[in-house]
C-alpha positions as CSV (number, residue, x, y, z in Angstrom):
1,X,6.1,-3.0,43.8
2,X,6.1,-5.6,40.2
3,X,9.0,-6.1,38.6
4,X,8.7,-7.3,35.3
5,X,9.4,-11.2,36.4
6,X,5.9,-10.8,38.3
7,X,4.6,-10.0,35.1
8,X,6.3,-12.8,33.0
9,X,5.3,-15.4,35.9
10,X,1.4,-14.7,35.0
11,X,1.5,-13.7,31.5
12,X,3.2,-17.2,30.7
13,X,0.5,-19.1,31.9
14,X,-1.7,-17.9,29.9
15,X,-2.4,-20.3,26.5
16,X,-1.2,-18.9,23.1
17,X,0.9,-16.4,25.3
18,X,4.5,-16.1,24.2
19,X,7.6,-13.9,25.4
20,X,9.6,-11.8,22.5
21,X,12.1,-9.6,22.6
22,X,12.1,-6.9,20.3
23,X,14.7,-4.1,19.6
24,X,15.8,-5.1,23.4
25,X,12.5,-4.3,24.7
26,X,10.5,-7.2,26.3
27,X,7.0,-8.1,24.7
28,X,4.3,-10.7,24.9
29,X,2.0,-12.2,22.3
30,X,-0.6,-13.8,20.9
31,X,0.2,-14.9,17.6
32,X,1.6,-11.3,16.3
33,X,-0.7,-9.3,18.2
34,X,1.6,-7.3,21.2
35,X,-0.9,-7.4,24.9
36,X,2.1,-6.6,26.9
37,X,5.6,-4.1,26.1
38,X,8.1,-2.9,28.5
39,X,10.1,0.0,28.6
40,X,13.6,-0.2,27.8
41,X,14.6,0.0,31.5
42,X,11.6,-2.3,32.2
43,X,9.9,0.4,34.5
44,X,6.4,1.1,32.2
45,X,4.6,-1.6,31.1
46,X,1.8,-0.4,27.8
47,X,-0.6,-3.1,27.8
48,X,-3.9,-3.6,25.3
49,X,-6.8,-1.6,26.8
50,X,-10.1,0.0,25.4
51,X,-9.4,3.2,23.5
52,X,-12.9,4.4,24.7
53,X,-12.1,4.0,28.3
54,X,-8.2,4.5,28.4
55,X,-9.0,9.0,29.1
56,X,-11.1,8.1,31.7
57,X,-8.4,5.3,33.6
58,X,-5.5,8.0,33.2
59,X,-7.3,10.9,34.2
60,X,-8.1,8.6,37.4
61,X,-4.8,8.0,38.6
62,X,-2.2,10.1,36.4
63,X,0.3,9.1,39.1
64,X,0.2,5.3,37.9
65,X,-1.6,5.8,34.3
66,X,-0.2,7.6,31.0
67,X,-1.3,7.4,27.8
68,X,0.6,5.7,24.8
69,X,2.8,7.9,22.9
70,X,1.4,9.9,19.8
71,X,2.7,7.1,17.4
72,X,0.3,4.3,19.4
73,X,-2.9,6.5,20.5
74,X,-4.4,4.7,17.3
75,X,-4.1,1.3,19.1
76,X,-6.1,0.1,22.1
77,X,-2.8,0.7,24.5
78,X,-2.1,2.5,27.8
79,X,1.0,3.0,29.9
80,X,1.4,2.1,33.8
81,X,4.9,3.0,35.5
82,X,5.4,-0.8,37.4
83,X,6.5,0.6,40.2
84,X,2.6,2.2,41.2
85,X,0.8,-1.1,40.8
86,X,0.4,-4.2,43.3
87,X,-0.1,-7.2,42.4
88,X,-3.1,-7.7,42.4
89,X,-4.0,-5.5,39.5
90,X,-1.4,-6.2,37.7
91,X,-2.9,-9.7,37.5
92,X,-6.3,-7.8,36.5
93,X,-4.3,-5.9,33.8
94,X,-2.2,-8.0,32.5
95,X,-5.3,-10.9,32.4
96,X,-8.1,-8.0,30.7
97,X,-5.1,-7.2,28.2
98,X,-4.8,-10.8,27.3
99,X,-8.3,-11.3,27.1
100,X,-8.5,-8.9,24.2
101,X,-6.6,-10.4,22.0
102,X,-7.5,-14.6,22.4
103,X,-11.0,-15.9,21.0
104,X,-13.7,-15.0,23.6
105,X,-13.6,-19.1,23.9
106,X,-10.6,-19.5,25.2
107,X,-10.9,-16.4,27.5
108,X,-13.8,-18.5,28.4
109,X,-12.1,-21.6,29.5
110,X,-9.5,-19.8,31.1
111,X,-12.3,-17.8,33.3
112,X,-13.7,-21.2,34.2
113,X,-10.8,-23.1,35.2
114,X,-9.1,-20.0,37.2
């Protein structure tokens, strides 16, 4: 199971990448643009991902997968419950989110020094 330290132990490694806390929910940016939020009780983690693609991801695993609430189906966002994920994708997640919002450079460099 990932807790939400697993989380902030890979997402702060990541250049640009910064911790916020936001109406007492956790969140992690670039700049001002959000990659990662948490839930309240820090058990769903929305993080950036292709509008185009997020149907097809929840519709493969709606145990582990939900889509963003009505207010945030405009943005590229879906919702994973924490507790459904190892850690291994949560390192895929939580890196793909990330790369959407850097400069494909730096996603670049990161790619070829990890």
């Amino acid at each position: 199971m990932v807790t939400i330290d697993d989380v902030r132990a890979l997402a702060s490694q990541f250049p640009r990448s910064y911790e916020a806390l936001v109406r007492d929910r956790v969140k992690f940016r670039v700049g001002q643009i959000v990659y990662l939020a948490f839930s309240a009780d820090e058990t769903q983690m929305g993080f950036a991902f292709p509008k185009e693609e997020r149907a097809a991801l929840v519709a493969s695993e709606p145990a582990k997968f939900l889509l963003p609430g009505t207010g945030d189906m405009r943005w590229n966002w879906v919702v994973a419950r924490l507790s459904a994920l190892d850690h291994e994708e949560m390192s895929q997640l939580v890196t793909d989110a990330w790369r959407m919002v850097v400069p494909k450079f730096l996603a670049r460099a990161w790619d070829q020094e990890h």
